[in-house]
C-alpha positions in Angstrom: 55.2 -146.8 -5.8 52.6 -148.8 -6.9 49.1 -149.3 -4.8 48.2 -152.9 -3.8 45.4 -154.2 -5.2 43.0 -156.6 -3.0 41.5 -159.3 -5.0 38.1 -159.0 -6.4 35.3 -159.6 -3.6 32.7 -162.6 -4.8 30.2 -159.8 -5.4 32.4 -158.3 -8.0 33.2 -161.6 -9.8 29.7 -162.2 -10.4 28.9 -158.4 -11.0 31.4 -159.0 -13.8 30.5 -162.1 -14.7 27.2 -161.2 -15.2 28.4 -158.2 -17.5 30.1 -160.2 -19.8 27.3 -162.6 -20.4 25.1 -159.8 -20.9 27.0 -157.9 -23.4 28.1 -161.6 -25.3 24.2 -161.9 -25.1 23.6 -158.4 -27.1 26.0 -158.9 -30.0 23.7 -158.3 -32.5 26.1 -161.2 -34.9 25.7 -163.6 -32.1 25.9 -167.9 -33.0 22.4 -167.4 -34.4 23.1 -165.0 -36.8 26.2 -167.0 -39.1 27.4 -165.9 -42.7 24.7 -167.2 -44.5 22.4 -165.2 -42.3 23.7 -161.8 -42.9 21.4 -160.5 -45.5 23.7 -159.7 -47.9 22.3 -157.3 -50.9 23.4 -158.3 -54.1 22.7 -156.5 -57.2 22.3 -158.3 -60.1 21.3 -155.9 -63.5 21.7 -152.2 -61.6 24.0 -149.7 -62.9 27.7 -149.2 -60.9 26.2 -146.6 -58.3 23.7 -149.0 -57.1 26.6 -151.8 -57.2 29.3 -149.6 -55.6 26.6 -148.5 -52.7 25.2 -152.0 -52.4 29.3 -153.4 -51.9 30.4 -150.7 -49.5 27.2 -151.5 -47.5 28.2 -155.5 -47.4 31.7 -154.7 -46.7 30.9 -152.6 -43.6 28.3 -155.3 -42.8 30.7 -158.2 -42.7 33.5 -156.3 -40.7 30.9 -155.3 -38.4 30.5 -159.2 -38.1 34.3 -159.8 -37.9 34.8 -157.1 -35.3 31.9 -159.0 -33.3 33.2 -162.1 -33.7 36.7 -161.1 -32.5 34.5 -159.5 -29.4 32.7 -162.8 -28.9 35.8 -164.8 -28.2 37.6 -162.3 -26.0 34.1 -162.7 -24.2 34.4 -166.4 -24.0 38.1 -165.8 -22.7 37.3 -164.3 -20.0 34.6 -166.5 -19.2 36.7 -169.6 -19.0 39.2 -167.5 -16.8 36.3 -167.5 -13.8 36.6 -171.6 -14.0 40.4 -170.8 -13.0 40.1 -168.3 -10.8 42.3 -166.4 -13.0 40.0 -163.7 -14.0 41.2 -160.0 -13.0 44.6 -161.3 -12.9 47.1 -158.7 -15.1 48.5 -161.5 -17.5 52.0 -159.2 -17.5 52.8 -158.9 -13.6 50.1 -161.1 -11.9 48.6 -158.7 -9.9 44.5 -157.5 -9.7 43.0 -155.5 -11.7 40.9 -152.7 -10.2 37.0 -153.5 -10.6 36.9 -150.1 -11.9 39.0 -150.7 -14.9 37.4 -154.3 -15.6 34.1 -152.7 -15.6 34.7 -150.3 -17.9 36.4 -152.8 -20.1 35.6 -157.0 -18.3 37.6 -158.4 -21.3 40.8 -156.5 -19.8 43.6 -158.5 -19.8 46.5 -156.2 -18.1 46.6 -154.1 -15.1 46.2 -150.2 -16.4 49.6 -149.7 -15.7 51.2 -152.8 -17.4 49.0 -151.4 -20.6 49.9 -148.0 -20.7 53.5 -149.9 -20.3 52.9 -152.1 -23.4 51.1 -149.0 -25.4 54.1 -146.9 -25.3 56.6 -149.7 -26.3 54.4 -150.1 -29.2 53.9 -146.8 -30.0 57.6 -146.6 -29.6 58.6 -149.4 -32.0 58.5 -148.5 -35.5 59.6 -152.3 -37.0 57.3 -155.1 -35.2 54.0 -153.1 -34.3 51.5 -155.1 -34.0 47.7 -154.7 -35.0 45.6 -153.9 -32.0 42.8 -155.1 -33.0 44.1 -158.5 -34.3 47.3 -159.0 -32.7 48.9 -159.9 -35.6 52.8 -158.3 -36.2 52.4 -155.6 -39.1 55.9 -155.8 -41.3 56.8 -152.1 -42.2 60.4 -152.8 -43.1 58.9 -153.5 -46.6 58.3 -149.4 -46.9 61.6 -148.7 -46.0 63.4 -147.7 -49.3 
């Protein structure tokens, strides 16, 4: 049987609270840093080495960035769930989330349980995965042939 979770304490809001605006504050991509800002190398009149070194270093640059700014607006998500008072809520079940667990990770949006739960039906799904990173559903029936 599932333990009961007691809602977070006001402490432990702003503990987390604080957290998120911390770690939104030390994206190194943050608003001040946009596209045009990145620095990127390009290499005009140098032979394919320097090219093909000077491409994988901007590619790996701008998904750093994308990564970051996927970061930045779970960040912001969770922000605008302390307005509600919905933030530690499991958006599966409805119950709390242990302040361990949203420490570790404040952008958690499911109760460990319910996420081990929806892990293993993914895992366990061959057609309809979906991307964890971007949520998106990858088709795989294509490769079937």
């Amino acid at each position: 049987m599932a333990e009961k979770i007691k809602a977070l304490t006001k402490k432990q809001l702003e503990t987390l609270k604080n957290k998120l605006l911390e770690e939104k504050q030390s994206l190194v991509f943050n608003d001040k840093n946009g596209a045009a800002e990145l620095d990127l190398a390009l290499t005009n009149g140098g032979d394919d080495v320097e090219q093909s070194i000077s491409d994988y270093n901007n590619s790996h640059q701008l998904r750093f960035r994308n990564r970051e700014v996927f970061y930045a607006k779970k960040i912001d998500k969770a922000l605008k769930k302390f307005d509600t008072d919905e933030y530690g809520l499991c958006s599966d079940c409805g119950c709390w989330i242990k302040f361990e667990r949203l420490m570790a990770r404040p952008t958690a949006e499911m109760c460990i349980v319910c996420k081990e739960e929806s892990e293993r039906d993914e895992s366990n799904s061959f057609i309809g995965r979906q991307s964890k990173s971007l949520g998106k559903v990858v088709d795989l029936t294509g490769m079937m042939a």
